[in-house]
N, C-alpha and C positions, 0 to 999 in steps of 0.2 A: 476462455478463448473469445476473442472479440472478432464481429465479421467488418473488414474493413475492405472499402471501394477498391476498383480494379485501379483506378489510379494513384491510391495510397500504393498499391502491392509494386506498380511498375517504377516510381519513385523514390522508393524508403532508401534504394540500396544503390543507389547513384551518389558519387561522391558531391557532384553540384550543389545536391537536394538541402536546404536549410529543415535541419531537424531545433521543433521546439521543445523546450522545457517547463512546465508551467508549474509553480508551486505556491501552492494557498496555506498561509498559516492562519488559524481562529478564522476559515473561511474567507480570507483577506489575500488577495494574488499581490506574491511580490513581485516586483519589479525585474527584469531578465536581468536587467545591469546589477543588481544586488547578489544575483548568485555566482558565487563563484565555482564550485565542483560539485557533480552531484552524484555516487556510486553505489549502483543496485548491487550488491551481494544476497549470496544466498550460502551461507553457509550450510554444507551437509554433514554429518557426522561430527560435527563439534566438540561432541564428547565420545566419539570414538562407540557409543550405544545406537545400534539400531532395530526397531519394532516393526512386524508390517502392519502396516497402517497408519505408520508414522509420515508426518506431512511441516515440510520445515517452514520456520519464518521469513522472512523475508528480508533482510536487512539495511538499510540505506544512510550513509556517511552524506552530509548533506553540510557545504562551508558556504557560510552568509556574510554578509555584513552585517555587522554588528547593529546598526541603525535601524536596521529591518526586522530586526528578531523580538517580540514584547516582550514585557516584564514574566507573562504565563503563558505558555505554550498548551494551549487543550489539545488539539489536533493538526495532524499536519496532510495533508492532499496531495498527491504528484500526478500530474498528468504527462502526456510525451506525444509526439507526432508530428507530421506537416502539415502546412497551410492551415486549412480551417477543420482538419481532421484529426483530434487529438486519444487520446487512447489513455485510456485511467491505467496507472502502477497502482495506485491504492490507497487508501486513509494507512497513516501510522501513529504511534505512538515513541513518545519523548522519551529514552531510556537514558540520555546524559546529553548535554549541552557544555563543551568546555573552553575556554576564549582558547584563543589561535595566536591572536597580537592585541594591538588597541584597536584595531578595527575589523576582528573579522571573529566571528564563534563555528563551529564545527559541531553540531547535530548529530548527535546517533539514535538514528531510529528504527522502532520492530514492528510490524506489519500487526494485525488483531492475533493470527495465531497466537501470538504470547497469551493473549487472553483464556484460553481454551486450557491452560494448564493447570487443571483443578480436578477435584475426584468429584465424578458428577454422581447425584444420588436424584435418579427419577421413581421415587415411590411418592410421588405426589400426585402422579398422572393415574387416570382409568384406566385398567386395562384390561382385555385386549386395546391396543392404539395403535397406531399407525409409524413406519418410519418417519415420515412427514412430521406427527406431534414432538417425537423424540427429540427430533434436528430443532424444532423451533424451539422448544422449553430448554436445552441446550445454551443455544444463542442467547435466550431472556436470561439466563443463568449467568452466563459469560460476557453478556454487557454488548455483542456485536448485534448488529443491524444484519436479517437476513436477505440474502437479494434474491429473487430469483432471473435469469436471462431466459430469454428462449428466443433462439435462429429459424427460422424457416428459409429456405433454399426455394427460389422457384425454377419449376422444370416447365 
């Protein structure tokens, strides 16, 4: 959860409001005029299996012009919001790239979850350790950058 200004809260949901789109491919912001549709899914149950503790990806249908998109896609960035207040969707990763026409390709991409699908084996670690070491040699394992956020509220 992101903490966003009292003015972000009183404007998102005004139909006035110019909502932006911002997406960086190889760390590179394309152009607004290049994009043409961009749609966050979240598919749940996919395969009709569910575990608790199970935490799904993310998924985003993402149509470019073709002129804008590079020969190797490493990573892709979406951000969203108003004015000078944008709000991170998340780093993804390229699962299929397929042309559209002659000038437009369509993007399918899955959030790092996908990453995390592996049988993790921590006998590598001292133990007693901590949940803390777990989570991070996890991550190192899985190739994701750990974040941490922390909100404070003042009273």
């Amino acid at each position: 959860m992101y903490k966003t200004s009292d003015e972000y809260k009183s404007l998102v949901y005004r139909p006035s409001t110019r909502h932006l789109l911002k997406v960086y491919i190889n760390d590179v912001e394309i152009n607004e005029k290049y994009i043409l549709d961009c749609k966050l899914l979240q598919p749940l149950f996919s395969n009709d299996e569910f575990t608790l503790g199970t935490v799904t990806s993310q998924f985003v249908e993402l149509k470019l012009y073709k002129q804008v998109v590079p020969d190797k896609v490493n990573k892709v960035y979406i951000e969203s919001g108003i004015a000078d207040e944008a709000i991170p969707i998340g780093y993804f990763n390229v699962e299929e790239i397929s042309k559209e026409d002659d000038y437009t390709v369509k993007l399918k991409l899955l959030d790092n979850m996908i990453k995390f699908e592996f049988i993790y084996d921590g006998s590598t670690l001292n133990y007693p350790t901590t949940l803390l070491s777990i989570l991070q040699d996890i991550c190192l394992k899985a190739g994701v950058e750990l974040r941490f956020y922390f909100f404070f509220e003042q009273r």
